[in-house]
N, C-alpha and C positions, 0 to 999 in steps of 0.2 A: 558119823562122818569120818572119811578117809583122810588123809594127807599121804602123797606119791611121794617120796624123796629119793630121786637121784643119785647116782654118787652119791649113795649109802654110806659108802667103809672107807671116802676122801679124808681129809681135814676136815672140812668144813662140813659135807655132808654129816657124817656121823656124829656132831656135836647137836646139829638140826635133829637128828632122830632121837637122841638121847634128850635134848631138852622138850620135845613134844611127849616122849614116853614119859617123862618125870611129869610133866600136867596131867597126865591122863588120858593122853588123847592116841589116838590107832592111829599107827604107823604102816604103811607098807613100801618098802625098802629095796628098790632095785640093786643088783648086784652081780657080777659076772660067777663067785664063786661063792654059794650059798653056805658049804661048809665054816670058811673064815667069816662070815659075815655071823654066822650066828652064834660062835665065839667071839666077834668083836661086839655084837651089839645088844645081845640078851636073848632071852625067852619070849620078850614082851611083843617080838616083834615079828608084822607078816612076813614075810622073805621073798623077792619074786625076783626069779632070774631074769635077765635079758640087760639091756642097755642102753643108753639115751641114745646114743652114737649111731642107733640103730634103729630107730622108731618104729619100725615093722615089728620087732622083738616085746612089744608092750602093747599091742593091740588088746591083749588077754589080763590087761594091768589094772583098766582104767576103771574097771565096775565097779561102783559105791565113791566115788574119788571125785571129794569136790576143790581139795587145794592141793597142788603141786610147789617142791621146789627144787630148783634148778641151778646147778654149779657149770657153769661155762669149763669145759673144758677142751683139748687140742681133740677137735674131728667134728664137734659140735654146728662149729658155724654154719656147714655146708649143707647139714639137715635140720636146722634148730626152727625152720616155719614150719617144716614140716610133723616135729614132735609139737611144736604150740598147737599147731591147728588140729592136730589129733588130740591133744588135750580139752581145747574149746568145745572140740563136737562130744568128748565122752561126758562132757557136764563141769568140770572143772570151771569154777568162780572165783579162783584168789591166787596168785602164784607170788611163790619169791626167789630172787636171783642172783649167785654169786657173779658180779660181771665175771669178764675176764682183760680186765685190766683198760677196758676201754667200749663205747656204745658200738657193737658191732650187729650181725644181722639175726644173733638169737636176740641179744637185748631190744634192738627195735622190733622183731615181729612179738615179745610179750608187748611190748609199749604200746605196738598197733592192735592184741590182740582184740581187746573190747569189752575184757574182764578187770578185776579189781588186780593191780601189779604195784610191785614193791622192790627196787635197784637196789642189792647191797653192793656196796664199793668199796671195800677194806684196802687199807693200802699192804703195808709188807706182813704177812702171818709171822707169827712168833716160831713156828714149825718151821720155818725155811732154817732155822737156827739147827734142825737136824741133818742137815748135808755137811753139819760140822762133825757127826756123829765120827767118822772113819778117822780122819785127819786127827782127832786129838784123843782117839783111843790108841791110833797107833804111833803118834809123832810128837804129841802134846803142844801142835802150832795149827792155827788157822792162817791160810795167805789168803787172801782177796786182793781186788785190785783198786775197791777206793773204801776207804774209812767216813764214808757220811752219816750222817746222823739219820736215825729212821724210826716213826712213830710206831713201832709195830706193835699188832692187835694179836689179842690172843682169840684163838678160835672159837672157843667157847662161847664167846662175848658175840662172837659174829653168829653163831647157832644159839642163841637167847635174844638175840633181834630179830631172827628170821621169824622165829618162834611168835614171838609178839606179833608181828606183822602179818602170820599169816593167822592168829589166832581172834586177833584186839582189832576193832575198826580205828579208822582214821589213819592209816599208812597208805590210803593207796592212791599210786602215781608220784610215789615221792623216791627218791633217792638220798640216800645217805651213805657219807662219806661215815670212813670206821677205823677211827683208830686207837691206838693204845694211852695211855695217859701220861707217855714220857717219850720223848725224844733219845733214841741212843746211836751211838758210833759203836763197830762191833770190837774196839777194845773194852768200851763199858759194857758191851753184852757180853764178854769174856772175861773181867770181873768179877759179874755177879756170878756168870758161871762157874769160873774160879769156886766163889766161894761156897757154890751148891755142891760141889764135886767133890769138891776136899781137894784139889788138886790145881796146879798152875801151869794156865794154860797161855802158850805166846800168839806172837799177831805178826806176823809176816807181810810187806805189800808185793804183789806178783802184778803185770804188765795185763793192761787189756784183752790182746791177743790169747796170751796163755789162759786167762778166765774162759775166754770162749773156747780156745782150743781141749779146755779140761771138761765142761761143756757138754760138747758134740761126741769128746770118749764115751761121754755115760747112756752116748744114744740119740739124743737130743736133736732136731734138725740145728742145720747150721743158720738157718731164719731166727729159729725160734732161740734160739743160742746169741744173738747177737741184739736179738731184742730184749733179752733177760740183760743180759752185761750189760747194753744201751741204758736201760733204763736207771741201774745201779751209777753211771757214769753221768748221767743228767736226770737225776732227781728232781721232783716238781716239788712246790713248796708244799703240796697235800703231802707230800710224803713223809716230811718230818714235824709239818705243824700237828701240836698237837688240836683235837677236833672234838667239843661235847657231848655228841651225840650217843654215845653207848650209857652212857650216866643219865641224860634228858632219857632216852628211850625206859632204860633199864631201872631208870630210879635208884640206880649204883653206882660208884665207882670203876670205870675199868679195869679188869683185873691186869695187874705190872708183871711185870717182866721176871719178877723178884718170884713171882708165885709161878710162872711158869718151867723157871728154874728148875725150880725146888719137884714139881712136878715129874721131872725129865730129869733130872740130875743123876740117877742110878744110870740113864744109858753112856752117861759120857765117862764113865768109871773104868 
């Protein structure tokens, strides 16, 4: 048996490939550029070009592929019944799904598909922590524009639930909320990074506008830019409560912020 993953070489994706390869289980791996992809993700793995975004591009994917999983991402919603339902028909029985950030029209056509489905909802990745990468290699300050406290999940944790979910009965039709095992404001995430780096790093606050206006430089729609900032500016209480589920799931501790540091800490050098 097959498992399709999506957004192979994302965050999230490639932590799902990596924790299915370490079980033992066959992976095959969609990805726009096969070269990086089979330096980012091993030997172990099948490799098949094309992309979600484009469901026409995977007709040729689906043979032997009974569980699918799927990372919501920007271009997704406007064909995401149409990759389900060509999932459904090539045999696919089990799927799991990074939202994106809320129940939109890929998450309700898995939910209507009619197969076994599993909602992952993580709130802020620990990897968003790398848009700090520029800013404090070359300036040694991070600005943002609000200092809230944020339960953030390390990715791995969200690619060893999917793992479970799509491997273990009894996850399906359930959603779970995913987060980290500590609440932080990103001067305490700057801090620990401080002290992964070896080096000291400051916390600047910059204005609303200019968060978005920096944003939309890096390419970003000016929607999807105002919904990023929005969200940073009225945080839900998911966002910084912390939430059991990666520990009930996993039968572990969620891995802290501390380890993910330490992980990354050469790039912020």
């Amino acid at each position: 048996m097959t498992t399709l993953v999506t957004g192979a070489t994302g965050n999230t994706g490639r932590q799902v490939v990596r924790e299915l390869v370490s079980r033992g289980e066959k992976v095959r791996a969609v990805t726009r550029d096969a070269d990086s992809a089979r330096a980012l993700l091993g030997s172990e793995v099948e490799l098949f070009t094309g992309t979600h975004n484009i469901p026409s591009t995977l007709d040729d994917a689906w043979h032997g592929v009974d569980r699918l999983h799927v990372t919501v991402t920007n271009g997704l919603a406007e064909v995401g019944a149409e990759l389900i339902g060509k999932a459904v028909d090539a045999g696919v029985r089990r799927i799991t799904v990074v939202w994106g950030g809320g129940v939109g029209p890929v998450e309700t056509a898995i939910a209507d598909s009619g197969v076994e489905w599993t909602r992952l909802e993580p709130q802020e990745f620990m990897a968003n922590t790398l848009t700090w990468i520029d800013p404090i290699r070359t300036q040694g300050v991070v600005r943002e524009p609000y200092a809230h406290p944020s339960a953030l999940v390390h990715e791995a944790d969200i690619g060893a639930v999917a793992a479970v979910a799509l491997l273990e009965d009894g996850h399906s039709g359930r959603a779970y909320n995913l987060t980290g095992p500590q609440a932080l404001t990103p001067q305490e995430r700057l801090a620990i990074l401080s002290d992964a780096a070896g080096r000291e790093i400051a916390f600047a606050t910059i204005t609303h506008a200019q968060a978005v206006e920096r944003l939309v430089a890096t390419g970003v729609s000016q929607a999807d830019a105002d919904y990023v900032i929005g969200w940073y500016a009225e945080s839900s209480p998911e966002s910084y409560t912390v939430d059991p589920t990666i520990e009930q799931i996993l039968g572990r501790p969620a891995r802290t912020f501390e380890q993910w540091a330490a992980e990354h800490a050469h790039r912020f050098r």
